[in-house]
DRENDO-1510 file (C-alpha; in Angstrom, 1 decimal, always signed):
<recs>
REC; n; res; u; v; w
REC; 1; UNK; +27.2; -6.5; -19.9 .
REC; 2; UNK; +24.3; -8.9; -19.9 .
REC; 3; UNK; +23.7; -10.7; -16.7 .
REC; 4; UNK; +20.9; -12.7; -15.9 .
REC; 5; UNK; +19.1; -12.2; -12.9 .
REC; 6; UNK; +17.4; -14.3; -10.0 .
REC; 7; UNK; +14.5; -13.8; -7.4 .
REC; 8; UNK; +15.1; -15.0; -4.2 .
REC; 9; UNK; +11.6; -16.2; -3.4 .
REC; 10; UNK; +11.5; -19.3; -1.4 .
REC; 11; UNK; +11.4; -17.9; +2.2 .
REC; 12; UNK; +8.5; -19.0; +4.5 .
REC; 13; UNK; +7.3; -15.9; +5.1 .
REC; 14; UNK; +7.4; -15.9; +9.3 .
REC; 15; UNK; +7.6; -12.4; +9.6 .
REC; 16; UNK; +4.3; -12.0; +8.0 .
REC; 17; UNK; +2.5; -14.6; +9.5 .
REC; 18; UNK; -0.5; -15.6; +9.8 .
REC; 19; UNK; -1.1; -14.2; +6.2 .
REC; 20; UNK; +2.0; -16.3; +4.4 .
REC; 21; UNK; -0.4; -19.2; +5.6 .
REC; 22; UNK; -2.8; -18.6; +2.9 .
REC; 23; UNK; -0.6; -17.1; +0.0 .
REC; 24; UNK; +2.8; -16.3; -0.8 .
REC; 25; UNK; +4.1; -12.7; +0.7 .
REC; 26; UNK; +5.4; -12.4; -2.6 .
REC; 27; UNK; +2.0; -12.2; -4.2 .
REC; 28; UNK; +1.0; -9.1; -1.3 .
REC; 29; UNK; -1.1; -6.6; -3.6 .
REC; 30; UNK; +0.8; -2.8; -3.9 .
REC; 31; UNK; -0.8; -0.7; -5.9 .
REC; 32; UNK; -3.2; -3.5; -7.7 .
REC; 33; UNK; +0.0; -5.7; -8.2 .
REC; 34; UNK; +1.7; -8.4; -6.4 .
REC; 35; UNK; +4.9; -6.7; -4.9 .
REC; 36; UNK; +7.2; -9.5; -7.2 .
REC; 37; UNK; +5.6; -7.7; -10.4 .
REC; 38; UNK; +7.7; -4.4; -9.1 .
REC; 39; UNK; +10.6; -6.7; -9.0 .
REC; 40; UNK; +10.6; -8.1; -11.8 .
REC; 41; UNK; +9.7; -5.1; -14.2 .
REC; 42; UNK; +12.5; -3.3; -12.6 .
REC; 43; UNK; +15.3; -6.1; -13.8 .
REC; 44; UNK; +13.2; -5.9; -17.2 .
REC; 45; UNK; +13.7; -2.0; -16.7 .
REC; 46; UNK; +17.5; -2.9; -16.1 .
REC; 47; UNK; +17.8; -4.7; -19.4 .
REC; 48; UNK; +17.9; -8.0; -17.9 .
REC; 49; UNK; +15.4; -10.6; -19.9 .
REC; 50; UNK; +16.5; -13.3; -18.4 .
REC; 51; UNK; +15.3; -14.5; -15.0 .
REC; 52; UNK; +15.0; -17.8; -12.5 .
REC; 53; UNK; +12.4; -17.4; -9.5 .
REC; 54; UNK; +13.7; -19.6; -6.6 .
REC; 55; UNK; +10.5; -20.8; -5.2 .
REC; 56; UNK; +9.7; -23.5; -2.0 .
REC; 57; UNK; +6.6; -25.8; -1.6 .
REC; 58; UNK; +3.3; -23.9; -1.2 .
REC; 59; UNK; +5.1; -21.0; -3.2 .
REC; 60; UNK; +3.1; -21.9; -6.5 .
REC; 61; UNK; +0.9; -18.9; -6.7 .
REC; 62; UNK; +3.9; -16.9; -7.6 .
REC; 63; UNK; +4.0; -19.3; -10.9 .
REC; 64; UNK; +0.4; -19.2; -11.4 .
REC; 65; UNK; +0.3; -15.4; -11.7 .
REC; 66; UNK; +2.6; -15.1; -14.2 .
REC; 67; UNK; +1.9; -18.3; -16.3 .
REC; 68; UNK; -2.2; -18.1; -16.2 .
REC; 69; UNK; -4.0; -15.6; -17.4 .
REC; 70; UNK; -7.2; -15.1; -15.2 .
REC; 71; UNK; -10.7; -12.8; -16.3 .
REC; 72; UNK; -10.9; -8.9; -15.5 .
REC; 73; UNK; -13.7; -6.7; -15.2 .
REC; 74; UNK; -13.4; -3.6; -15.4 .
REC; 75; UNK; -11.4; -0.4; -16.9 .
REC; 76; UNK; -8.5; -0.5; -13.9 .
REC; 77; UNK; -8.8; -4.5; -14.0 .
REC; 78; UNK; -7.9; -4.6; -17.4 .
REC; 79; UNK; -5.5; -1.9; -17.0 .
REC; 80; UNK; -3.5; -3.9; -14.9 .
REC; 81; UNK; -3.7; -6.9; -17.0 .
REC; 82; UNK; -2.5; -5.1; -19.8 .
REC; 83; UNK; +1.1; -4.6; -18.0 .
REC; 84; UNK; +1.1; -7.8; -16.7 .
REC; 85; UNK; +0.6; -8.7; -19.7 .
REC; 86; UNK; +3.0; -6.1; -22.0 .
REC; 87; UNK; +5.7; -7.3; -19.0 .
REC; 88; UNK; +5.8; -10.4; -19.8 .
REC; 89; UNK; +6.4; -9.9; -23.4 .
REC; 90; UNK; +9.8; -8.1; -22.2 .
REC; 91; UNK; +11.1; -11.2; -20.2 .
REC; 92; UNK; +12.1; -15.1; -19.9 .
REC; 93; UNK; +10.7; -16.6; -16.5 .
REC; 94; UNK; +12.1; -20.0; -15.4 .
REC; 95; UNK; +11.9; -21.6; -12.1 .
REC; 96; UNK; +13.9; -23.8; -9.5 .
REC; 97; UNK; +12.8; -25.0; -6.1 .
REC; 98; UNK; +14.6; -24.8; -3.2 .
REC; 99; UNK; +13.6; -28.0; -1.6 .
REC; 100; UNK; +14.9; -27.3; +2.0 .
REC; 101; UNK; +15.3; -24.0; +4.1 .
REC; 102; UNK; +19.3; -23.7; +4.2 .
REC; 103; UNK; +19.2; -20.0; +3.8 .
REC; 104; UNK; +19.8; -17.3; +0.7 .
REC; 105; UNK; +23.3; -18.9; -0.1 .
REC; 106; UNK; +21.6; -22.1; -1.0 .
REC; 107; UNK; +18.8; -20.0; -2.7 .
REC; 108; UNK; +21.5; -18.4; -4.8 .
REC; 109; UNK; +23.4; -21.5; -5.6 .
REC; 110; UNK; +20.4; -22.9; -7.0 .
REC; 111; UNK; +20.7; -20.4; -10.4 .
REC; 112; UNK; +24.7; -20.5; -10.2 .
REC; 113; UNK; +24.4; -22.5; -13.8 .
REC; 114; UNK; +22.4; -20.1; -14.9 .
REC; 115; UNK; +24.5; -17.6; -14.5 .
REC; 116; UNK; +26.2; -16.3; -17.6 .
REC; 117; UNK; +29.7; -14.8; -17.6 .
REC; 118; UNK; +28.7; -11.7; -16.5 .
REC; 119; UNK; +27.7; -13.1; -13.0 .
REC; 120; UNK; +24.5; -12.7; -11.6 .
REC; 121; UNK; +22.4; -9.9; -10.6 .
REC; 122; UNK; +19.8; -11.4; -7.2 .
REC; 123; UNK; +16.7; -9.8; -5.8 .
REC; 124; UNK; +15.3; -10.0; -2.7 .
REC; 125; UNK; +11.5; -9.2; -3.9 .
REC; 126; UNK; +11.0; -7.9; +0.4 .
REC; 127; UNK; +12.4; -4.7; -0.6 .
REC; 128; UNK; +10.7; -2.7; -3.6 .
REC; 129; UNK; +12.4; +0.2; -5.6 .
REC; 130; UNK; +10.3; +4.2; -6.1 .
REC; 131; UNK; +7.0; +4.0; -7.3 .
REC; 132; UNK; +5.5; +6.1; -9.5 .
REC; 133; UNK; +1.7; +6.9; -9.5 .
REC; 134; UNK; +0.6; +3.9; -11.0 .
REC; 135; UNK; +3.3; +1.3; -8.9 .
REC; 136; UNK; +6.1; +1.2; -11.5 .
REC; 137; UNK; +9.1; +1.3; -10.2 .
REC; 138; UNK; +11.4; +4.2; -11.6 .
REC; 139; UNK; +14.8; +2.9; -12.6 .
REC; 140; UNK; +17.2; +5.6; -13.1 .
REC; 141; UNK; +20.0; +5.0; -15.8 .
REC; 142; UNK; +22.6; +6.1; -13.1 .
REC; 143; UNK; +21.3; +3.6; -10.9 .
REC; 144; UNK; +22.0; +0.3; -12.9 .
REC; 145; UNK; +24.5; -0.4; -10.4 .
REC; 146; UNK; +25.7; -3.5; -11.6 .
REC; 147; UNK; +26.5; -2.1; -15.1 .
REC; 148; UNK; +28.8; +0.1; -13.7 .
REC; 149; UNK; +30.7; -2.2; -12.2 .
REC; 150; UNK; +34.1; -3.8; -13.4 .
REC; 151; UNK; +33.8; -7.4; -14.5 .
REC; 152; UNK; +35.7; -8.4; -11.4 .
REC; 153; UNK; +33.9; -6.6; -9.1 .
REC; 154; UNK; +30.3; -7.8; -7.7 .
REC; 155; UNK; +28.1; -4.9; -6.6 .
REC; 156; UNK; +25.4; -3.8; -3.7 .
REC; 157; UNK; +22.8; -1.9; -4.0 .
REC; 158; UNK; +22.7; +0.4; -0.4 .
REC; 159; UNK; +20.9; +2.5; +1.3 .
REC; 160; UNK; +21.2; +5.3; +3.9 .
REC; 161; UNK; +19.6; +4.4; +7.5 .
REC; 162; UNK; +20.3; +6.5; +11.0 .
REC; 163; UNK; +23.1; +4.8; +13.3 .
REC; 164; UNK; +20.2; +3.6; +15.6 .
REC; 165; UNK; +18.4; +1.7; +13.1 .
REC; 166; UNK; +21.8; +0.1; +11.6 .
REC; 167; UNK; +21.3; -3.0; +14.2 .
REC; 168; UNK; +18.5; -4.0; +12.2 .
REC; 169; UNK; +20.4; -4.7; +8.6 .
REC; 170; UNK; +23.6; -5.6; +7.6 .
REC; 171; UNK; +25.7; -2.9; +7.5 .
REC; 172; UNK; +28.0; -1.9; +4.7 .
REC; 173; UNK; +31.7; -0.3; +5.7 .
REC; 174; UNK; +33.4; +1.5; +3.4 .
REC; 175; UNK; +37.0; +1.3; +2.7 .
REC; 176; UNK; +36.9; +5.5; +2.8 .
REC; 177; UNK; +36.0; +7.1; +6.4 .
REC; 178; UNK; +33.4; +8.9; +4.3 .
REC; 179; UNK; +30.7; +8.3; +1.4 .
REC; 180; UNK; +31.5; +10.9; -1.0 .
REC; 181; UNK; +30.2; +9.3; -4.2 .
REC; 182; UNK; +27.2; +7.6; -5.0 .
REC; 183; UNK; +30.0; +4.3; -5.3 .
REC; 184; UNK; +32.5; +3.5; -2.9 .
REC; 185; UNK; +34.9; +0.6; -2.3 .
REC; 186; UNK; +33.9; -1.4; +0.5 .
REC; 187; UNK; +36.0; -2.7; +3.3 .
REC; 188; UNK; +33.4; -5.3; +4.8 .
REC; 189; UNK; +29.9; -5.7; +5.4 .
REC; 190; UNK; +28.8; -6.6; +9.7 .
REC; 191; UNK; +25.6; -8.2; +10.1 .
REC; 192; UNK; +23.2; -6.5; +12.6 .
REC; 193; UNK; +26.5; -4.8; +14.7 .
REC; 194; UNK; +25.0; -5.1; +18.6 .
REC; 195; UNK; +26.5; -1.8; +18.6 .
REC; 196; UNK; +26.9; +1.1; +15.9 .
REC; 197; UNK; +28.3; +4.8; +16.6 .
REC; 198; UNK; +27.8; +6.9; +14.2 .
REC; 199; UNK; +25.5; +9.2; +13.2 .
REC; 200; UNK; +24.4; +7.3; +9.7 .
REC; 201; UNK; +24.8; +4.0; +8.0 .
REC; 202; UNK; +24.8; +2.5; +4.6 .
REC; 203; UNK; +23.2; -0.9; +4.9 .
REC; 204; UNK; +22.3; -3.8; +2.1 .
REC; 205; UNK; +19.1; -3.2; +0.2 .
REC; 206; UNK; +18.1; -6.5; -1.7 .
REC; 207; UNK; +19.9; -6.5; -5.0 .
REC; 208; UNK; +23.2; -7.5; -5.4 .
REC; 209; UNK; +25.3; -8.4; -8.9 .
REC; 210; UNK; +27.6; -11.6; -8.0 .
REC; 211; UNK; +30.5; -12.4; -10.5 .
REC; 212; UNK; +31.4; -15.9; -10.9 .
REC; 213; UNK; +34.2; -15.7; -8.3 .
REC; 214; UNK; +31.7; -14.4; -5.8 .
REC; 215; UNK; +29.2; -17.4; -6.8 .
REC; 216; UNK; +31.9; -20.1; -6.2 .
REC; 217; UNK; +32.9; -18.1; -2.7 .
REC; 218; UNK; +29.0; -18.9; -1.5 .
REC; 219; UNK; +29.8; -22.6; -2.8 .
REC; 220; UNK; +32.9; -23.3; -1.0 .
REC; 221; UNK; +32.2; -21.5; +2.3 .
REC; 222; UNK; +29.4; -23.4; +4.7 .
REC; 223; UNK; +25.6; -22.5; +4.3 .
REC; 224; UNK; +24.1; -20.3; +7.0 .
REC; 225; UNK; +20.6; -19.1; +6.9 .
REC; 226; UNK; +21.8; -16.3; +10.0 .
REC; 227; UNK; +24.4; -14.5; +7.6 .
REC; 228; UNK; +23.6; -16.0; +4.0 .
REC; 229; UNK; +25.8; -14.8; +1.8 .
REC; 230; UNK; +27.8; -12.2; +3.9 .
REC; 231; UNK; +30.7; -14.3; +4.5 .
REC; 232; UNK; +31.2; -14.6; +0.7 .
REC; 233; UNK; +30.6; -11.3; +0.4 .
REC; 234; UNK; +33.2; -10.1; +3.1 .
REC; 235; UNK; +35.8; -12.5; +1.2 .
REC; 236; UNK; +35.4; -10.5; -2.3 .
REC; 237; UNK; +35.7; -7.3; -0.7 .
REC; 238; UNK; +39.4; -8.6; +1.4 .
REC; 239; UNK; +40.1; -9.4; -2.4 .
REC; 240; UNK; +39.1; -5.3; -3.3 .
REC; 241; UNK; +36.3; -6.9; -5.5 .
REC; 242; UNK; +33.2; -5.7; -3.8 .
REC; 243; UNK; +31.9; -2.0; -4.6 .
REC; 244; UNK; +28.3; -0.7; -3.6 .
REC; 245; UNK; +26.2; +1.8; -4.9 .
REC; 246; UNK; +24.3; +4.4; -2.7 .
REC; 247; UNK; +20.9; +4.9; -3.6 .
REC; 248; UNK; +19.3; +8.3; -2.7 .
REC; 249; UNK; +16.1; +7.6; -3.6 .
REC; 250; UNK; +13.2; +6.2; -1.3 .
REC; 251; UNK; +12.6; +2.5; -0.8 .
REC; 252; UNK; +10.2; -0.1; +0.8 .
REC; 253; UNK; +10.0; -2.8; +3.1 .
REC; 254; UNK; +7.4; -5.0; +2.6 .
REC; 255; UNK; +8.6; -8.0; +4.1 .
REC; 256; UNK; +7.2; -7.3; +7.7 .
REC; 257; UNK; +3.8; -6.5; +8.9 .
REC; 258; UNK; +5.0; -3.0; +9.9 .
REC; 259; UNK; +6.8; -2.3; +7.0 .
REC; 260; UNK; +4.4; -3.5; +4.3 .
REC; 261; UNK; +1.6; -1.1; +6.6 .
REC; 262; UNK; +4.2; +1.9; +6.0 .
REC; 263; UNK; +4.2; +1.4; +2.2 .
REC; 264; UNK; +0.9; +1.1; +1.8 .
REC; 265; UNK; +0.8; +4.2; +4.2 .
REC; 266; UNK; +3.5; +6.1; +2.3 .
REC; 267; UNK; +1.8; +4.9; -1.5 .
REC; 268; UNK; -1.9; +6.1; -0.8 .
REC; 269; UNK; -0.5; +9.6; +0.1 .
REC; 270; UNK; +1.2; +10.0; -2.7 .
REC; 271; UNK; -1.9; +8.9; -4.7 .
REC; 272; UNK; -3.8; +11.5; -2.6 .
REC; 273; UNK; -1.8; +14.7; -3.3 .
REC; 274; UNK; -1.5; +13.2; -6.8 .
REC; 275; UNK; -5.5; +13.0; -7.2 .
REC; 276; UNK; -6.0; +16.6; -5.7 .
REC; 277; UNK; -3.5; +18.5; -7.5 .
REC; 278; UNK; -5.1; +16.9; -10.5 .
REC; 279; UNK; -8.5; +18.2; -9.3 .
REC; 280; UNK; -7.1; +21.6; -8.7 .
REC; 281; UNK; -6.2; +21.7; -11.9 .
REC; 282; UNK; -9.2; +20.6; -13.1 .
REC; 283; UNK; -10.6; +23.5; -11.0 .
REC; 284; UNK; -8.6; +26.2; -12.5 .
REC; 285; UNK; -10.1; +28.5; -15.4 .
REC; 286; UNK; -8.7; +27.5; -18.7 .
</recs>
């Protein structure tokens, strides 16, 4: 399989404003890097080396950081630099504009002939994958979701929320009454239910691989920006062409200003303990 994949990064940014009225919220620093750098060494990680970024007006930064190369001072400076730098010698960037605000659908539909015959695997570059100690994401083998996949089916990437915070996401059903593999079947997908029982839910995390059929599902059905691509989605899986994968591992929101607080939070703890077991190390008598 060799899909191509996409960045979904033409939204506003309202959720993080007043920042997203100086720079893109794509371009928000995590660990030394803008949080689209995560996104797109983790499709690199994936083996995907092809990739569009969907971008709007004002979102040109995103283009400039990975086009231009600017001066650095400095060991960690140029440390950084360097992966930019060894990234981009993994990858193909191109990039489309989404010239009005008609939602993720549209966004999508803006790489659809770029997609290959494999479909399409999309990234919402809000939500970030595991971070090692430096910022790269860890991509485990089992976790290339959309390779183990049929050809018919497309895929979601999920994750595992309480029942009280399923309201807040769009929530993935599956066909089973219980998860009990890492990929299930699934039966449909609600957007933010008013009203969810039980104890857990899987919800969408923001990558997806779309298969032609699913592509031309988003083109025939009409463009929402309140449920994007979910009715498309809900039609592949009345087919039994939608699967999901049910990541275990942690992940991060940083498309709001409490969420992008809570990684920063969550990643300067981990480089904490990191720095003084290294010390106590250090420490101990050789």
């Amino acid at each position: 399989m060799n899909c191509k994949g996409v960045i979904l990064a033409a939204g506003k940014g309202a959720r993080l404003a007043p920042l997203t009225a100086a720079f893109p919220k794509e371009l928000l620093p995590v660990l030394g890097l803008p949080a689209i750098h995560h996104v797109v060494y983790e499709l690199a990680e994936a083996g995907i080396r092809e990739i569009m970024i969907v971008l709007s007006e004002g979102k040109e930064g995103i283009k400039r950081y990975f086009s231009e190369k600017a001066p650095s001072k400095g060991e960690r400076a140029e440390r950084l630099s360097l992966r930019k730098e060894a990234l981009l010698s993994r990858v193909e960037l191109r990039y489309t504009y989404q010239s009005e605000p008609r939602g993720t659908g549209d966004a999508i539909l803006m790489a659809k002939d770029f997609a290959d015959r494999d479909g399409l695997v999309v990234a919402y570059p809000d939500d970030l994958r595991l971070f090692d100690a430096e910022g790269v994401p860890r991509i485990a083998r089992e976790e290339a979701f959309f390779r183990s996949c049929g050809a018919e089916d497309s895929c979601l990437l999920v994750r595992r929320v309480s029942g009280r915070e399923a309201g807040q996401y769009g929530v993935v059903f599956p066909k089973e009454k219980e998860v009990r593999n890492a990929s299930f079947e699934v039966s449909r997908i609600a957007e933010k239910p008013p009203f969810y029982a039980a104890d857990t839910a899987c919800v969408l995390f923001g990558r997806m691989r779309l298969t032609k059929d699913c592509l031309l599902a988003i083109e025939e059905r009409p463009l929402s920006d309140k449920e994007g691509v979910i009715p498309a989605l809900n039609a592949m899986a009345a087919k039994g062409k939608l699967r999901a994968f049910l990541t275990e591992k942690e992940t991060y929101d940083v498309g709001t200003h409490e969420g992008y607080a809570r990684t920063l939070e969550t990643l300067m703890r981990k480089q904490r303990r990191k720095y003084e077991r290294e010390r106590t190390l250090s420490d101990m008598p050789s």
